[in-house]
N, C-alpha and C positions, 0 to 999 in steps of 0.2 A: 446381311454383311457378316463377315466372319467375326468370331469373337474370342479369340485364342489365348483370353483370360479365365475365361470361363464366368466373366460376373456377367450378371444380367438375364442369367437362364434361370429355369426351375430348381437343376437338378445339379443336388452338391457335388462336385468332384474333387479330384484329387489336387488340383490348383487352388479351388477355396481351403481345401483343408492346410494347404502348405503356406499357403498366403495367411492364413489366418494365424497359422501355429508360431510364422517368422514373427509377425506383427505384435504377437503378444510376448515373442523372448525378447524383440527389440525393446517394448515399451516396460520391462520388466529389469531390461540392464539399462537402458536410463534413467529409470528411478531408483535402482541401486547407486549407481554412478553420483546423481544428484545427492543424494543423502551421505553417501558417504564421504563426498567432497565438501559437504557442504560448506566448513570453514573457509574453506579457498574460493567456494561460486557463490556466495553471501554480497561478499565485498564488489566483487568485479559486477554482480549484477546491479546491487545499487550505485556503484561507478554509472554504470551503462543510463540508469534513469536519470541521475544528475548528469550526464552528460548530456542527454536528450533537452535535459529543460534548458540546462546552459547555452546552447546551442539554440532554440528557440527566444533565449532572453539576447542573447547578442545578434540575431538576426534585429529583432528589432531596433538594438542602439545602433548598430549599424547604418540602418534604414533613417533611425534618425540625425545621427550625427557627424555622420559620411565617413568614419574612421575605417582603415580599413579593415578586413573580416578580423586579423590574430590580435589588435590590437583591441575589435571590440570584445573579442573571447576573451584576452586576460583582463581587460574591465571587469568584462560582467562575473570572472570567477574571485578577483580580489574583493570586487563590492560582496557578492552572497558569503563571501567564507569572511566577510568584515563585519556581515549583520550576523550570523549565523555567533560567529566568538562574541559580539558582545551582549545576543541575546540567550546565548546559554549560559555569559555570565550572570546575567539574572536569573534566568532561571535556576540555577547551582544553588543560590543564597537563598530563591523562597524555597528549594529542596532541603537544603541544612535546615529550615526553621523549623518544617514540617515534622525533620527527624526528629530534632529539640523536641517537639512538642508531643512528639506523638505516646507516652507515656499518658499524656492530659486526656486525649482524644479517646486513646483506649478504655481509662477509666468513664471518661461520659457514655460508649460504647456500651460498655458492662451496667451502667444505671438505666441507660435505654433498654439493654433487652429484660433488666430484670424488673421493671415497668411494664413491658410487653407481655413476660410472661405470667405475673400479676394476674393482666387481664385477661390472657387466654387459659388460665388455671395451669401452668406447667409448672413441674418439679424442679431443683434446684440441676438434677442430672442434665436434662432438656438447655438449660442456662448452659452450663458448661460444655453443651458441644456447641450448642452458636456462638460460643466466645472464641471457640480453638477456629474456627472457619473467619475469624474477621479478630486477626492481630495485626493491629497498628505496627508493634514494636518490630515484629519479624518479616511486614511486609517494606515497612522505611527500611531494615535492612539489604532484602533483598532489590529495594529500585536501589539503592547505590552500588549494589554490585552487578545493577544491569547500566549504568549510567559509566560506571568505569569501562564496561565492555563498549559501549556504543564512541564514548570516546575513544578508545584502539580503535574502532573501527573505522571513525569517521575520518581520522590520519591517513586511514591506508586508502578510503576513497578518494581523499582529496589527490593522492598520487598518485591514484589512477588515472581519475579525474583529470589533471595535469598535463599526463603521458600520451592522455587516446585527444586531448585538445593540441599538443603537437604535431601528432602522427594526421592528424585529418586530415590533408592534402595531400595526404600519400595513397589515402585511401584508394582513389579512383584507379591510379598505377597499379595497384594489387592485387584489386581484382581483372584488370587486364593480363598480367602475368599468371595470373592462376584460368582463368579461365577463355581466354584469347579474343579474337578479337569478332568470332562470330554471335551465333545466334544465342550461347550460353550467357556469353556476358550481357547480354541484354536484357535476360530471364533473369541473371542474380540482382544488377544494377536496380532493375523492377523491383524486385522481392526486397531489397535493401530499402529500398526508395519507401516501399509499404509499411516496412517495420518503422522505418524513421519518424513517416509521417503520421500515423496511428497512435505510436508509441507518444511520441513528442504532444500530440492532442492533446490525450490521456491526461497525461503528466503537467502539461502546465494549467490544464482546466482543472484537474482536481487540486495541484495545490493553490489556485486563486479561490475555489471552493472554501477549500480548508482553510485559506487565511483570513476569509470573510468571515466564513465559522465563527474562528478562533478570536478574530476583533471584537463582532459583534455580542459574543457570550462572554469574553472580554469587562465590556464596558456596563450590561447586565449584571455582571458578579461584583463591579467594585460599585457599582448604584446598588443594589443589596447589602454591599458590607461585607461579600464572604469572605472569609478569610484567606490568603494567599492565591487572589484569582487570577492573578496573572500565569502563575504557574498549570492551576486548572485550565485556563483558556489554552495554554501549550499542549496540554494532554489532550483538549479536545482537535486542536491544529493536528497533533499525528494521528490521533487513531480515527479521525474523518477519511486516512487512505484507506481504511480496512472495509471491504464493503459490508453493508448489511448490520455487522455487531458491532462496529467501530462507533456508529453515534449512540447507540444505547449504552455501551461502555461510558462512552463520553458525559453524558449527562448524568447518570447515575452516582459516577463518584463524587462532583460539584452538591450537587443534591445530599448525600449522605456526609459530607462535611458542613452543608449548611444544617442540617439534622443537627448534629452533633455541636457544631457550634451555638445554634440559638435554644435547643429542642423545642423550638415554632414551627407545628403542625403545616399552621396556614402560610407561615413564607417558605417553609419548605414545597411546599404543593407549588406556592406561584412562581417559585422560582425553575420547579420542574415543567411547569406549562411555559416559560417565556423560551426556556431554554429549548424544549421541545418543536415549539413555533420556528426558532432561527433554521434548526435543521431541518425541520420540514419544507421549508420555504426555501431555502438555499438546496437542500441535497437535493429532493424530488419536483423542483419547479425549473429552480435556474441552473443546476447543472446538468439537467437533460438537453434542456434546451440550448446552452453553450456544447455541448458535447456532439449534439445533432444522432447522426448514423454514424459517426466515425470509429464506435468496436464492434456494434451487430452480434454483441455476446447473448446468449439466452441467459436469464436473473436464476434459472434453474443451474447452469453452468458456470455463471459465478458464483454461487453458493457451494457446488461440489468444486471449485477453484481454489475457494478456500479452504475448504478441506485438507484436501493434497497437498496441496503446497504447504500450509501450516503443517501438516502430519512430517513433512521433509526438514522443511526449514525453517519452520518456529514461527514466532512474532514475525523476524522479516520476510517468511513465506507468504503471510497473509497482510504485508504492504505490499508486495511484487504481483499476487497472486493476478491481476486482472492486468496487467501488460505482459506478464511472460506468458498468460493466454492467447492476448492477440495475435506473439509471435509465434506461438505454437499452430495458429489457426491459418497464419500467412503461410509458414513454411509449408502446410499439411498441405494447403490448396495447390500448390505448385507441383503437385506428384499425384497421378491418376489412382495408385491404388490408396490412397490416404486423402484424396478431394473427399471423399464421401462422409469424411468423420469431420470436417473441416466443414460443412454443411450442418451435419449433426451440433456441433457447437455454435450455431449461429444463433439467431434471433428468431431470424424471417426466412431461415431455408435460402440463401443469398448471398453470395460473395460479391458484392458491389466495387469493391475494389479491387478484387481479381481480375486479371487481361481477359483470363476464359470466357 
């Protein structure tokens, strides 16, 4: 059979070279594009993943309580932005305390390492650079002025949020107008259909993940005593979306306040083993298993995922990073000269949710 791509043979030609040389200005001015928009595709992207969950929460009250579909979407977006305001007001007040205190913390801080260094015979020089790498005072600074950014951001989610839960029933009309009424709209409606339902998985299985997490390391820290662990149990709820360094983050900073709080050795240890156990238990047992086959990403792919996307878009690059994969992996399969890379980011060599 003819092959008037020229892939699949031995011998490079001038079609691989031009195919190859497009695909890499393509994927060179979309990661300018991204980065430099980033302010304005931040917002609209975590729009898109709250709206994915939203949309999966009100299927369900729908299903249960026969209302119909708009009526269960403003339910379910007044109930989460009802828990969401009055659980950041808590969290805001154990944040101001932290601030308050952190003056204290730094000093216990500075008695810890210079205990430390005691033991390991270091100089008073060696002290003062592990002091400048772990300030309390300039780190409280900075979570409030990332806590004031997340709040603008979260306003402008919610209006999006808002806007694309209006528009949904238009949606289907639009993509008829744009792409008619043959075989193309059947290919996007699919391709749609893919993102939605992947996406939507993803998203409501990791954050039931993460609010087990967060409950259960939760009720851990305040049977411990630590100090402001409800705040802690929050931090470990979001950076449980970040794969791979998101749960060592997580435990590490509970731990290093329970240091600092008692300087006991042995409840700091057991508090890093029970905490250790939740996430092990929960991330690598029962989230696989609620998640099943439904991203088929290689754990090598999500690791260079997060990279990129962190490198672009910061902290929320490496929240996003493993759903704007999936969608990267759906759209690629849909197109013959880009199925091949769409393979390459798999698991299993496998597009099981592909029509192909």
């Amino acid at each position: 059979m003819n092959n008037p791509s020229g892939w699949g043979s031995n011998r490079v030609t001038p079609t691989h070279i031009l195919i190859t040389a497009a695909t890499l200005i393509i994927i060179g001015a979309i990661g300018y594009f991204l980065s430099t928009w980033r302010s304005v595709l931040v917002p609209v992207a975590i729009a898109f993943m709250a709206w994915f969950l939203i949309s999966a929460l009100a299927y369900r009250v729908h299903k249960i309580t026969r209302l119909p579909r708009w009526l269960s979407q403003l339910f379910t977006i007044l109930a989460l932005a009802s828990v969401f305001y009055l659980s950041g007001r808590i969290i805001l007040d154990q944040f101001f305390a932290i601030q308050a205190e952190a003056p204290i913390y730094q000093a216990r801080l500075s008695s810890l390492f210079r205990d430390l260094a005691q033991y390991f015979g270091l100089d008073d020089k060696d002290i003062t650079m592990m002091l400048e790498q772990f300030n309390f005072v300039a780190l409280a600074g900075q979570l409030a002025n990332m806590a004031r950014g997340v709040l603008t951001t979260s306003l402008l989610v919610l209006l999006y949020v808002l806007l694309l839960s209006l528009e949904q029933h238009l949606f289907p009309r639009k993509i008829t107008a744009i792409f008619g009424e043959g075989e193309a709209r059947t290919t996007a409606q699919q391709t749609l259909s893919q993102i939605q339902r992947r996406v939507q998985s993803y998203v409501a299985v990791k954050t039931l993940v993460s609010f087990l997490t967060g409950a259960l390391s939760c009720i851990i820290m305040l049977f411990a005593g630590v100090d402001h662990g409800i705040f802690w149990a929050f931090l470990i709820f979001m950076l449980n979306y970040i794969p791979n360094i998101g749960s060592v983050i997580a435990v590490l900073l509970p731990v290093l306040m329970t240091l600092l709080q008692t300087g006991d050795w042995g409840a700091t240890i057991g508090l890093a083993l029970a905490l250790t156990i939740v996430q092990q238990i929960l991330g690598s047992i029962v989230e696989p298993r609620l998640m099943g086959s439904s991203l088929n990403i290689s754990p090598f792919v999500v690791l260079l995922s997060l990279t990129v996307w962190g490198s672009m878009w910061g902290l929320p690059g490496m929240f996003l990073c493993v759903p704007l994969t999936v969608v990267a992996m759906i759209i690629m399969a849909e197109f013959p000269n880009t199925r091949a890379l769409a393979l390459l980011l798999s698991r299993d060599g496998s597009l099981t949710d592909s029509k192909h």
